[in-house]
C-alpha positions, -999 to +999 in steps of 0.1 A: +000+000+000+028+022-005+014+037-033-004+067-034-028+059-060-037+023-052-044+037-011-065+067-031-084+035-055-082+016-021-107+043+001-132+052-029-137+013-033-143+007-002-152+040+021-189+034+014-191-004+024-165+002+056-186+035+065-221+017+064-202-017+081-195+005+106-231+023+111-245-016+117-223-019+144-224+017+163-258+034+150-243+065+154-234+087+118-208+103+131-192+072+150-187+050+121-174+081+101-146+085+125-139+051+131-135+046+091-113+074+088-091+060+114-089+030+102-076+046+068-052+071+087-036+045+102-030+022+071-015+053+058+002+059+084+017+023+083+023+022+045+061+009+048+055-017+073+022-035+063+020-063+040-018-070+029-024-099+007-060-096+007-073-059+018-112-063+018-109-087+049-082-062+064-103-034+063-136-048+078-114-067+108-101-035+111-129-012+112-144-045+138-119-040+162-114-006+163-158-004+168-147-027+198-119-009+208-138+021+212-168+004+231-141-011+256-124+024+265-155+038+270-177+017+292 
């Protein structure tokens, strides 16, 4: 995912289906928004170090745990 253009490709594919993933889970707009976002921040961020074979299953587990994530530091 070093490549600017295939991370750009990458987040129009999929910002839509990880954004409304997201809503199912937190049924709250701006939530899921923010949890999308940083899941894509942080793959950006990570660029040089991650390896991704398959990135449809990396983004949903990701956008999973970080819904969790959230909902376990804010109990």
């Amino acid at each position: 995912m070093k490549n600017p253009e295939i991370f750009e490709k990458t987040y129009n594919e999929y910002w839509k289906k990880l954004n409304a993933f997201s809503y199912t889970m937190t049924q709250d707009k701006d939530l899921a928004q923010n949890i999308v976002q940083d899941v894509f921040i942080d793959l950006w961020e990570r660029k040089e170090e991650v390896n991704i074979n398959a990135i449809e299953p990396y983004l949903f587990r990701a956008v999973k745990n970080q819904v969790f994530k959230h909902y376990q530091n804010n109990r």
